[in-house]
C-alpha positions in Angstrom: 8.2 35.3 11.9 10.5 32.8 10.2 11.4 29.4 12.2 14.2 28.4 10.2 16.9 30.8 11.9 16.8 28.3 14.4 18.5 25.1 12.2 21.8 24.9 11.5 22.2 24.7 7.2 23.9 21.3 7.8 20.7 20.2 9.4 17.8 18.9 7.1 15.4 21.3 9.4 16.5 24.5 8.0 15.5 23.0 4.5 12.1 21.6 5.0 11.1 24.9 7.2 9.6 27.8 6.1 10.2 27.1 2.5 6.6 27.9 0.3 8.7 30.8 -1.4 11.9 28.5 -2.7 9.0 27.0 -4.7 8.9 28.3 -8.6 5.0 28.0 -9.2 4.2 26.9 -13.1 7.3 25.1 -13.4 8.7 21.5 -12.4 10.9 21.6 -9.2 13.1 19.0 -8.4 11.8 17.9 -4.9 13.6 15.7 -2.5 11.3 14.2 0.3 13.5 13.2 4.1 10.8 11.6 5.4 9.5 8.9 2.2 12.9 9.1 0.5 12.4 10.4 -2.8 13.4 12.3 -5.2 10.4 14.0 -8.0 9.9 16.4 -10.0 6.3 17.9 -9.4 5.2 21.2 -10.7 2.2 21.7 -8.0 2.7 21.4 -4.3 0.8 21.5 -1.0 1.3 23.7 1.9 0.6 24.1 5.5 2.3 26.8 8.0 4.4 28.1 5.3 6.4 24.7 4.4 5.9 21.8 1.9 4.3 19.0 2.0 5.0 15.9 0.0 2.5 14.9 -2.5 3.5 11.1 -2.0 3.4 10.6 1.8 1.5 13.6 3.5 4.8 14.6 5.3 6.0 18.2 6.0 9.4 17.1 5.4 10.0 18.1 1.8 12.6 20.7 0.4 13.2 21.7 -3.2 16.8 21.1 -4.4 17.9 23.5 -6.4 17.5 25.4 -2.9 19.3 22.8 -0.7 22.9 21.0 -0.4 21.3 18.5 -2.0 22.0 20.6 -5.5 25.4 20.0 -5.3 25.5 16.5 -5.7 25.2 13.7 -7.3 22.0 11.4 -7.6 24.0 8.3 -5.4 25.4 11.4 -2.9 21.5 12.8 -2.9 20.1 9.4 -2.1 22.3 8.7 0.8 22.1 12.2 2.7 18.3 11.9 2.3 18.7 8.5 4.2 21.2 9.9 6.3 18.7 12.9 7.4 15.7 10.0 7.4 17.5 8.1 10.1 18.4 11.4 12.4 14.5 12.5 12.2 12.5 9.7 11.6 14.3 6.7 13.8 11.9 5.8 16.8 13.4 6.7 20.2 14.1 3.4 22.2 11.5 3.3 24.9 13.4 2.7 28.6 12.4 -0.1 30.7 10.6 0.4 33.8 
């Protein structure tokens, strides 16, 4: 059973979950990574629990963009969301002091 019911679309999850199938094999995809930041074309990928991973950084945390908000915009506007959804899933949670 799919996970991805349980991200809203505004939220990167829903984009790097579940998502083997939104990739065309035999043919580049335009891939965006959250968690590295970048943006590549790659006609192979690697997968693990039904999502991809990023060949650059070993991360789960990769969508393809024609299949993502990211398609709608421009390369400056696909930069900053990625850095934008880096910071909300990737910043370290303060630790408290004892």
């Amino acid at each position: 059973m799919s996970n991805k019911h349980r991200y809203e679309p505004s939220d990167y999850m829903h984009w790097v979950t579940d998502n083997v199938d939104t990739f065309v094999k035999g043919e580049q995809n335009l891939v965006a990574c959250v968690y590295c930041i970048e943006i590549y074309e790659t006609s192979v990928f690697k997968a693990y629990h039904n999502c991809l991973f990023c060949d650059k950084c070993d991360v789960d945390a990769l969508m393809v963009v024609k299949h993502s908000p990211l398609i709608e915009m421009s390369d400056e506007d696909r930069m900053k969301k990625l850095e934008e959804w880096h910071k909300k899933g990737f910043t370290p949670i303060p630790k408290t002091a004892k």
